[in-house]
N, C-alpha and C positions, 0 to 999 in steps of 0.2 A: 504387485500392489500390496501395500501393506492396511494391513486392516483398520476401520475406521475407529480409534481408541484416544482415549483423553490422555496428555502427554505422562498425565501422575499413573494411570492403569499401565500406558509402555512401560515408562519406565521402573514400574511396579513389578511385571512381568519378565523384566528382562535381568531384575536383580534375584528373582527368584527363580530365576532359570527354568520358568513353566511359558514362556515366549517359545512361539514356534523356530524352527533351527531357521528358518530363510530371515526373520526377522533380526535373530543373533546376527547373522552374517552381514547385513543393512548398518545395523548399529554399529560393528565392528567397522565398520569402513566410513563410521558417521556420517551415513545419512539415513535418518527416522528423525522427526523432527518431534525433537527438544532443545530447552536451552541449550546454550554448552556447557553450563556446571553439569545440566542434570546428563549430557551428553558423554562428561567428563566418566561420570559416577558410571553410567552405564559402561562404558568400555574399560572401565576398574573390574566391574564387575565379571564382564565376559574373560578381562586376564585373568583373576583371583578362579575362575571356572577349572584353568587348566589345560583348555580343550587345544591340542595341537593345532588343528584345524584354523583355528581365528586366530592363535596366538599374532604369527608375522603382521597379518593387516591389522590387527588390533594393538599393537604395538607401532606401527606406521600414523597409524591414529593420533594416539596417544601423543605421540612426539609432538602433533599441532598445537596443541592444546600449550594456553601461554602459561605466567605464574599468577597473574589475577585469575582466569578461569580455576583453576587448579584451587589456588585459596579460597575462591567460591563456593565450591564443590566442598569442600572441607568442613565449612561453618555451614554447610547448609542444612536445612533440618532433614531428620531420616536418613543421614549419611551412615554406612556400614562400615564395623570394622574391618573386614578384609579390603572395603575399597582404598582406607585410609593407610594400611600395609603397602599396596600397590603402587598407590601415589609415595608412597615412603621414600621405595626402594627406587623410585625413578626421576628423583629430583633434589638438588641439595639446596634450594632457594629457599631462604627464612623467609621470605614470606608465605610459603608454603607449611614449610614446616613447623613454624611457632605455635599456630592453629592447631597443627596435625598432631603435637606433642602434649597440649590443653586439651584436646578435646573428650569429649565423658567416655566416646563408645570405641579410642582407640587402643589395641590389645598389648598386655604386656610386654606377647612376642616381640609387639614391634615398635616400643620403647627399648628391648633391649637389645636390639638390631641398632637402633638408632644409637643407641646408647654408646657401641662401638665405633663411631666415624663423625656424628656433627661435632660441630665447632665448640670452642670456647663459648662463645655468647647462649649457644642452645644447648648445653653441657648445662648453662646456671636454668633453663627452661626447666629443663629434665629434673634435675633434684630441687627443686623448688614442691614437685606435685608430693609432700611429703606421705600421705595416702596411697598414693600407689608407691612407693618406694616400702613402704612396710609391708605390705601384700605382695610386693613382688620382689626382693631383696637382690633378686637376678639381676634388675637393671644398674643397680651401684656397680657391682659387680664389672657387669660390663666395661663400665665405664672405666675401669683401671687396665682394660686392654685396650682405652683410644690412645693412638698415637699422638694427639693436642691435646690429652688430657691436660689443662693449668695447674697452676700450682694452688691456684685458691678455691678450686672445686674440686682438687685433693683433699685440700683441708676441712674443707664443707663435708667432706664424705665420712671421714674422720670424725666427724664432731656429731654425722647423725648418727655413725656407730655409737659414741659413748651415750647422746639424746637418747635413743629412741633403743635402744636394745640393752648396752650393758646395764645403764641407769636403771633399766626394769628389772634386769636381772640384779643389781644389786639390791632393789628394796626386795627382791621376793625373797632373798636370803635372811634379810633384818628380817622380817616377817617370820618368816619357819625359824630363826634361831631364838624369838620373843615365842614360837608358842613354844619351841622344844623348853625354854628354861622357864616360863609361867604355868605349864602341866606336863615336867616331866614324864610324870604315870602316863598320860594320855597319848604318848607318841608311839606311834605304831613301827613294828621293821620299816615298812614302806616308806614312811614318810622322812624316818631315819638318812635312810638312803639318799633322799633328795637332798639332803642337807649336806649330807659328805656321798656326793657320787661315785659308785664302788669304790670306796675308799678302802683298804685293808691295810696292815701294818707292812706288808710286804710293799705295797704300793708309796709307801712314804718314805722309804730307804731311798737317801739319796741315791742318785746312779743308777737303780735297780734298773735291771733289763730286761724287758719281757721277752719269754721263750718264744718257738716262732707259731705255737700253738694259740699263745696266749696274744701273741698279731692279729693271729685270722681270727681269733674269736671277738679279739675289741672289733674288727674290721666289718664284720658282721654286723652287730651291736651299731657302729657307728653309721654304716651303709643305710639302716631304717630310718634316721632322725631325720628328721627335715633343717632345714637352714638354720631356722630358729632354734630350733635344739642342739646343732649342733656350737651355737654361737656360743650359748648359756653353757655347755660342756667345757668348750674351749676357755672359757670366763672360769669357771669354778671347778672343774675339774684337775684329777690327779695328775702330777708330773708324768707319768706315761701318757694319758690320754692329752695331756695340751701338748706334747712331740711328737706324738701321734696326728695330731688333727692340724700344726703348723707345715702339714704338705697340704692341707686339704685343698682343693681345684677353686675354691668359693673365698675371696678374697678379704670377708667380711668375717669369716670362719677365721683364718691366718692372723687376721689382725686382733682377734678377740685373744688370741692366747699373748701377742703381744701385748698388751692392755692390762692381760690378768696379772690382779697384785698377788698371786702367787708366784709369775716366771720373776725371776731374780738374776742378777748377773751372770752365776754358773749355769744359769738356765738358756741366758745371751748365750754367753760361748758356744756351749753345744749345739744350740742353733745356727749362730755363724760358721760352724767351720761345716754343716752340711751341703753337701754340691746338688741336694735331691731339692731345694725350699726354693721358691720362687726369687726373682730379681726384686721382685716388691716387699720381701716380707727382710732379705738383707739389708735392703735401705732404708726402712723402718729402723731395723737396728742402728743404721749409721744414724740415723736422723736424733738418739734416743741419748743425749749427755749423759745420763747418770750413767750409763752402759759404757760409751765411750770413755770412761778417764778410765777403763780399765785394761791394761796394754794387752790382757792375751786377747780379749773381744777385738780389738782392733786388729792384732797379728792375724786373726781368721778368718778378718773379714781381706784383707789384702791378700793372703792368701788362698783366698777360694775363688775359683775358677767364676764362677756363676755369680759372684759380684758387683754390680755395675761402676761401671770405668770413674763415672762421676763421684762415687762415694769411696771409692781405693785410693784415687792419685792423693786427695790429700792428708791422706793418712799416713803416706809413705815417708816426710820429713819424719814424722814423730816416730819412726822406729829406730831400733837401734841400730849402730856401725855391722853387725854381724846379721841382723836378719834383714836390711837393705840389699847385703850381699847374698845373703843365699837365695833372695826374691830377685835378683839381678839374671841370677840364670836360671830360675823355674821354667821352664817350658807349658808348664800345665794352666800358667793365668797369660790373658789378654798382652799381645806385643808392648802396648802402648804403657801397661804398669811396668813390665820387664825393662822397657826402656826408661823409664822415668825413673829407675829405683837405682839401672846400673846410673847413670848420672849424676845421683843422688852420692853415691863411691864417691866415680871421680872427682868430682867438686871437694869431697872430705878429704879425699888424698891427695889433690893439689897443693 
């Protein structure tokens, strides 16, 4: 028998996990009478618990439950975020999820779960919420490992990068560089620094190569910062540290050094012929004209292995008679450039 309780106390009880286990178990198999949203919410709950025990029939549940229950449950008031994770991760109905991606109390985690696999149309939900996107910079992020990612919620992404982060970062520079030259006397080491980020003479030597002491120690150094610092580094930081930081894992990081009016063409280059840099930060390159009319950028980028296929083939017309040929028999890039390039021969040598 389950105990005589008002359906708001059950299910009160049951999201706070101070419901007796026999009651858990009832609910898990839905039946303790509540709604079915509030039914839905409860057996989110008991999943988000953990507990082996319920998991299978509370997952047998679950399954009943339609796509209007479910979006019920969603807008309903008092709804939790772990409920809103569970239902996430077990439903790919927009009408489920449009709510569940708006709603106040759902967690970043699981905007950036989502953030990897919904569609085009809930891609524009996602970067819409610009507030959480800055709080949580993780979810853009994600969103450049959906396999549907569109092209025009690329470019949205893009554009909140320059909105919402370099653009701050560029007034905070005007700022520090109007008080460094209005009160010279006034500027402290520290503040120095913020202005040219360990910057030293050695550090501005084109080419220069950091020792492998002088790696671990940026590595360090850089390892502390969070997202946001590291963005504003990659933005205004020293030629070693934006080579540095264009491996970084965080996609927003990658693209800030691309963006910075410091990297220049020679700075292209050596970026394109790394095999270590993501498939997104070389297609940035390709994507980047002023970059492109310059033919060694182009040679490294066909020539690196880690290039994607869609930004190498056509680049291959525009090389010359002699490195067509010797990309003809590379073994180290993609069959499909190899073959596209030997072809490229025979048609001239016809």
């Amino acid at each position: 028998m389950l105990p005589d309780a008002s359906p708001v106390d059950l299910l009160t009880s049951i999201e706070s996990r101070t419901a007796d286990r026999k009651i858990l178990e009832f609910a898990a198999r839905g039946f303790v009478p509540l709604a079915p949203s509030d039914l839905a919410r409860a057996v989110a709950s008991i999943l988000a618990f953990g507990d082996a025990g319920l998991k299978t029939i509370g997952e047998e549940t679950f399954r009943t439950f339609s796509a209007g229950v479910l979006a019920e449950a969603v807008i309903s008031e008092g709804v939790r975020g772990e409920q809103l994770d569970v239902i996430s991760r077990r439903t790919n109905d927009p009408q489920v999820l449009e709510p569940l991606i708006r709603a106040r109390v759902v967690t970043e985690e699981t905007l950036a779960w989502l953030a990897e696999r919904v569609p085009p149309n809930l891609q524009d939900v996602l970067i819409t919420n610009q507030a959480r996107l800055l709080a949580a910079p993780v979810i853009i992020e994600r969103l450049f490992e959906n396999p549907e990612l569109s092209s025009d919620i690329r470019r949205r992404a893009d554009e909140f990068l320059e909105e919402f982060f370099l653009k701050k970062i560029r007034l905070e520079q005007e700022q520090e560089a109007a008080e460094v030259t209005d009160h010279p006397e006034e500027v402290l080491p520290e503040a120095q620094e913020a202005v040219e980020p360990s910057s030293t003479p050695r550090d501005r030597e084109a080419g220069a190569v950091l020792s492998e002491d002088e790696k671990k120690s940026l590595f360090a150094r850089v390892a502390l910062l969070t997202v946001v610092q590291r963005i504003r580094l990659a933005w205004m930081g020293t030629k070693e540290e934006r080579l540095f930081l264009i491996h970084d894992t965080n996609r927003l990081v990658s693209a800030a050094v691309l963006k910075s009016p410091k990297t220049n063409e020679a700075d292209a280059e050596m970026i394109a012929n790394m095999k270590s840099v993501s498939e997104d930060v070389l297609r940035s390159i390709g994507n980047r004209r002023e970059w492109m009319k310059k033919y060694s950028v182009i040679l490294a980028l066909t020539k690196n292995s880690r290039a994607p296929v869609a930004t190498t083939l056509p680049l291959i017309p525009r090389l010359t008679p002699k490195d067509q040929k010797t990309l003809s028999t590379d073994r180290n890039i993609p069959e499909v450039v190899r073959v596209t390039a030997r072809r490229a021969v025979v048609r001239r040598d016809e």
